[in-house]
N, C-alpha and C positions, 0 to 999 in steps of 0.2 A: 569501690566497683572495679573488677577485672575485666576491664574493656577486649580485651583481647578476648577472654574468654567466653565473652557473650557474642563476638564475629566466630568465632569457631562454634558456637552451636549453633547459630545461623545459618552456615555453610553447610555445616554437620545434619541439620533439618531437611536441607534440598538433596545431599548425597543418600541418605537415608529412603528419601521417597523415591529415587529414581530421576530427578528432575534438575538435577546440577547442570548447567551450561556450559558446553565444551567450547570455544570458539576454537574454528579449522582454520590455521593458514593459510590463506592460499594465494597464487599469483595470477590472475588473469593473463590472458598472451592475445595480443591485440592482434586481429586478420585469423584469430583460430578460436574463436568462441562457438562451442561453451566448454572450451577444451581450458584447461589450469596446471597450473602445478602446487601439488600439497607440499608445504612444509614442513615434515613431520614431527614428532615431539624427540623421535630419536634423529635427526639432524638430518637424516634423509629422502631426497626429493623423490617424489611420486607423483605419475599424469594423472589429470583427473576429469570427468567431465561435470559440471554444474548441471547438475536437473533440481536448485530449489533456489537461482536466481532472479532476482525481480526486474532485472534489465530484460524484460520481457522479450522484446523485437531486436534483441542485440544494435541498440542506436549507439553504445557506449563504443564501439569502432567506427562505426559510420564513414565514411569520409569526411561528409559537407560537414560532421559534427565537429570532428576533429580539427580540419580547417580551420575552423569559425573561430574554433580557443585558440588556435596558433600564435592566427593573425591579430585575437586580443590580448592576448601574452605578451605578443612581442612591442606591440603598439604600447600599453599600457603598464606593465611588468606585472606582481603578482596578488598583491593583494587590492581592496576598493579605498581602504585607507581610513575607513570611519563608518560610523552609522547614515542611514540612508539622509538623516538630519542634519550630517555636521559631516560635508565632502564626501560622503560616502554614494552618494546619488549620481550614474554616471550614464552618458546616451545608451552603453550597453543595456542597463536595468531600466530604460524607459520603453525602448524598442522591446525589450522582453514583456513588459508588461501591457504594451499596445499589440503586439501578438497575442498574448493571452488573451485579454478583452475582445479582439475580432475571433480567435477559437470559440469565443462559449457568447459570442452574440452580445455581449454584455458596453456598458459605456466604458467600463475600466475592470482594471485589474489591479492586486496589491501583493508584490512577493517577499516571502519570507524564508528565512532561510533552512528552509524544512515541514515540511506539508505538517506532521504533528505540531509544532510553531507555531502555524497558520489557524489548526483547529482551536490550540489551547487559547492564543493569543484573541481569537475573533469571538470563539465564545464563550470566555471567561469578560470580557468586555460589553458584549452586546446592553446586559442588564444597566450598564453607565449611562448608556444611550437610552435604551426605554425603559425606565422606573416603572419597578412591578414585573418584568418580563418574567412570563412562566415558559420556561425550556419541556418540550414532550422530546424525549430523548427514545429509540430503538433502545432495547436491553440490550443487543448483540455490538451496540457500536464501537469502532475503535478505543482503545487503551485514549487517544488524545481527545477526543471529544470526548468523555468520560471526566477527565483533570479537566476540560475547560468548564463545564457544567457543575462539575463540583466544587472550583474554585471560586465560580461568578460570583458566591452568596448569595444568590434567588432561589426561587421556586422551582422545581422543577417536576417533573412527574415521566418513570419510568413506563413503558410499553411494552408487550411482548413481541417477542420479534416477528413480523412482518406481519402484526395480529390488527390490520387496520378496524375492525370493529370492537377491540379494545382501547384500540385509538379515542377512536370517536366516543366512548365514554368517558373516558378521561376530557376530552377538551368540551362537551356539555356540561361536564359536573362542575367547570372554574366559569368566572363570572364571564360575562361575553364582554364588557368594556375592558379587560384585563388583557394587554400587549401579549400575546403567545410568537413561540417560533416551534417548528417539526425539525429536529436533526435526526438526520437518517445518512444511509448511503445504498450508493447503487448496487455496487458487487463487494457481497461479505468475503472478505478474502479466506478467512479460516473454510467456509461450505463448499463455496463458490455461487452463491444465491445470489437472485436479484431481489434491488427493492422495489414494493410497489410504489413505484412513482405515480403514475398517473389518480393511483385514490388517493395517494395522500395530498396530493395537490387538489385537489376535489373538495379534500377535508379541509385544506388550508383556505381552501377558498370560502366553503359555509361560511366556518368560524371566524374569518377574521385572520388567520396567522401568518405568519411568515416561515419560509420553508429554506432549508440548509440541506445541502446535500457533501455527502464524501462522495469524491469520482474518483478517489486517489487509484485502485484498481482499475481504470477503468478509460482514463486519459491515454490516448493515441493508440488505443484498443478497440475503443468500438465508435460508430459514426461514420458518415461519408467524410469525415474529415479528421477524424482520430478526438473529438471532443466528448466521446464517453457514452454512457447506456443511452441520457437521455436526448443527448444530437439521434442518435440512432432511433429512437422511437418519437421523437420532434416535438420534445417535452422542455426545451431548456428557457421557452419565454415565459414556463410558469414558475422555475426556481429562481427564489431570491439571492443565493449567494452559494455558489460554485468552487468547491477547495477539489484543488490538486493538485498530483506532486510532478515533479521533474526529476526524479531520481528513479523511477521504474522505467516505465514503457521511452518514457523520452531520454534513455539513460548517463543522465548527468545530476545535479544536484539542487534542491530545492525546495518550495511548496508556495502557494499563493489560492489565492483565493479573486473570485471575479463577481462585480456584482456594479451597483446602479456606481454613477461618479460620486454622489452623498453617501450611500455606503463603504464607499473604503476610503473615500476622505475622512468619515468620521472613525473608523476603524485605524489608518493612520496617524489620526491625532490623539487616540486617545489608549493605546493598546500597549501595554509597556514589553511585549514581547516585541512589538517591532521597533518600538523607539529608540531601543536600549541596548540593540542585539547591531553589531558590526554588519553590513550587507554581503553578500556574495559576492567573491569577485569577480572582477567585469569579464574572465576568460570563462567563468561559468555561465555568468548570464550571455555572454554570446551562443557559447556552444548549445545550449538548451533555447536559443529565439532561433537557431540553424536547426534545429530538432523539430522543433511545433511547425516551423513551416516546414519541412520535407514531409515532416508525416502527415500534414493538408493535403496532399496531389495525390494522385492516382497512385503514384510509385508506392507510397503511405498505403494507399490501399490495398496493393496487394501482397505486401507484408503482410499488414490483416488477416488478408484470406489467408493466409500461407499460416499464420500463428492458428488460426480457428482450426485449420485443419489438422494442423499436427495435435491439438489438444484432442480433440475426431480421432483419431487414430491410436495415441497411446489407451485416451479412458475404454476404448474399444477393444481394445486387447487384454489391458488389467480384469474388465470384466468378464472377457473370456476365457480368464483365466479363473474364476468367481471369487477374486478379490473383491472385498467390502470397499469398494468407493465409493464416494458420493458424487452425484452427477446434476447438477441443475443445468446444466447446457452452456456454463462457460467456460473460461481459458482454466481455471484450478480443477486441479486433479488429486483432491486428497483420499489416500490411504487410512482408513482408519483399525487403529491395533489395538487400542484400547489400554492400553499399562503402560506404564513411563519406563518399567524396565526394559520390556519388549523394543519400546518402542528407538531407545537408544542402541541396544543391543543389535538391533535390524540395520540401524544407521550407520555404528561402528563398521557392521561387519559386509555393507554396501560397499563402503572406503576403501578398508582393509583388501580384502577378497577383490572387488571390480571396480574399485579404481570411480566410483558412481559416489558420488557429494552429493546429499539430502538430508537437512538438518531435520532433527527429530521436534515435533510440536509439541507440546507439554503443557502445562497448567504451570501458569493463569492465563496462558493466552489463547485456551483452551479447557471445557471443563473437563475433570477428571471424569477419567473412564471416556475419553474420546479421543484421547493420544493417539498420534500419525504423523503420517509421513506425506508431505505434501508437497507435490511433482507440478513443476512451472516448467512444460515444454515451450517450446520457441522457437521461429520458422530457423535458427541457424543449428538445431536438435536434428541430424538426419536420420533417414533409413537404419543405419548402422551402431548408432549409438539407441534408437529404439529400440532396437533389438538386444543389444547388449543386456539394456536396464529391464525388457520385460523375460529374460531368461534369466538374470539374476532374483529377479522378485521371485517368479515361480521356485527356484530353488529353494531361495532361502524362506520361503513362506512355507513350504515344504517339512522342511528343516525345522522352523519354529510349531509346526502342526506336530512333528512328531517325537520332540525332544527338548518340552517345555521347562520342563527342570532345567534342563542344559543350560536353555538360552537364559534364563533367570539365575543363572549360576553367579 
């Protein structure tokens, strides 16, 4: 076997389709977000502004964020020193996760050290706990809830996305004494859809199930308190167990999950992602328990408004300019192009040309023939950098309308 040669047509497979991943350089510049500097592949430095980061509310400079890790840094030095089982469990990461638990209403909370961690780890487990569990999974769900469903070795049964009366066929047609759970989430990050929470908890309720939600989009974004679609429509004393992350909206690092104190004690005891997996350290879990509480208060809130709006305003413009966007009414602004070639080619030459950072979408994290370009404004995106980026689109959408060949060159 020529091991080599079988990574080279592997690679050779994804250059071929248009869909090989470029990873960009870049440097963030703390007090000038979403402002970067690119690292080029020929050595030199280029500004840049991020329009496809997930530090959504720019919390990743914050002050009181930045504080918080300081003063756990210097207190504590750098790393937590073990798993959460063996000295790795520090007041940092108990405070963080009694903040979680009072964000989402819940008796407790369990963090892990990255929201897909949290998914793989909690529902790749659940089936240990209830023998026989039948998972009803969203078709649209994340890549991580995907691996934990497949991994659990149970039952499970796929739905079309957001098709709650195909739902409800499937959980009639399995026995009714038979342990079910609904994984879903609130906001699909690829569309920008909501889910319907309220029938499917309806559903969960007829049948019997238990109900899982991804907020990971969705945490210290929507809510009078930044705890997600279903704080905001005052839906979260009917979900059983609440994942999300600390690496977006609350810009530091993370993932956890919230739910009864017997759910994530048993999820803690029994989940080898988190048993096994070193904890965060304590200057992380500070800065993101200074994050959850800021973005509680009113000041949290009107970041908010400030983030809704500016999404308001770009999708506003892209459309009048009659770009193909998709619009469900939240913060995601995707562009769709349809070709992997396009699709890179538009991104490329965003960079190149104006200095605008927007990773190109591609398959498998998207189905083919639905490549785009997908724009995460954010209240520190002003006037001026708006402008920039929807006088570049119009160009180069221009450009790619009248010189197809070219761009696919």
């Amino acid at each position: 076997m020529d091991y080599n040669a079988q990574l080279d047509q592997a690679i050779n497979r994804l250059h071929e389709e248009g869909r090989y991943r470029t990873f960009i350089d870049i440097e963030r510049e703390k007090g000038n977000f979403p402002h970067a500097t690119w690292h080029r592949p020929d050595g030199e430095k280029q500004p840049v502004t991020i329009w496809c980061g997930n530090d959504y509310l720019g919390m990743g400079q914050n002050s009181v964020v930045l504080t918080a890790m300081a003063e756990a840094l210097e207190a504590t030095g750098a790393g937590s020193g073990g798993t959460r089982n063996i000295s790795g469990t520090t007041v940092y990461h108990k405070r963080l996760e009694a903040e979680l638990a009072d964000l989402h209403g819940k008796e407790a909370a369990l963090l892990f050290t990255s929201a897909y961690i949290a998914n793989d780890a909690t529902l790749s487990t659940l089936p240990k706990l209830f023998p026989g569990l039948i998972i009803y999974s969203d078709e649209l769900n994340h890549a991580s809830m995907i691996e934990g469903v497949r991994r659990n070795g149970g039952a499970k049964r796929i739905f079309r996305h957001n098709d709650v009366a195909h739902l409800r066929e499937l959980l009639a047609a399995d026995d009714p004494a038979t342990p079910k759970l609904i994984a879903f989430e609130s906001v699909y990050s690829m569309d920008g859809d909501f889910g319907p929470i309220e029938a499917i908890c309806d559903l969960a309720d007829e049948f019997g199930a238990l109900t899982y939600i991804d907020e990971v989009h969705a945490v210290g974004m929507y809510g009078p308190r930044g705890a997600g679609v279903a704080e905001r429509d005052r839906l979260m004393h009917r979900l059983d167990i609440i994942n999300g992350t600390l690496a977006k909206a609350y810009g530091v690092m993370g993932g956890y999950i919230a739910a009864s104190e017997k759910m994530c004690d048993a999820i803690r005891s029994y989940a080898p992602g988190f048993i096994f997996t070193t904890s965060l350290p304590p200057s992380i879990a500070a800065g993101a328990a200074a994050s959850v509480a800021w973005l509680k208060t009113s000041q949290g809130q009107r970041l908010r408004d400030a983030h809704q709006q500016q999404a308001k305003v770009l999708k506003l413009r892209l459309k009048g300019m009659g770009l193909p966007i998709i619009d469900h009414g939240s913060h995601i602004v995707p562009v769709i192009v349809g070709d992997p070639v396009h699709t890179k080619k538009l991104s490329d030459m965003l960079l190149d040309q104006f200095g605008i950072y927007v990773q190109p979408i591609n398959y498998p994290t998207v189905p083919r023939g639905t490549e785009r370009l997908r724009f995460t404004p954010s209240p520190v995106h002003g006037a001026s950098e708006t402008d920039k980026l929807v006088r570049a689109m119009d160009n180069l959408w221009s450009h790619c309308a009248l010189n197809r060949a070219e761009l696919s060159a």
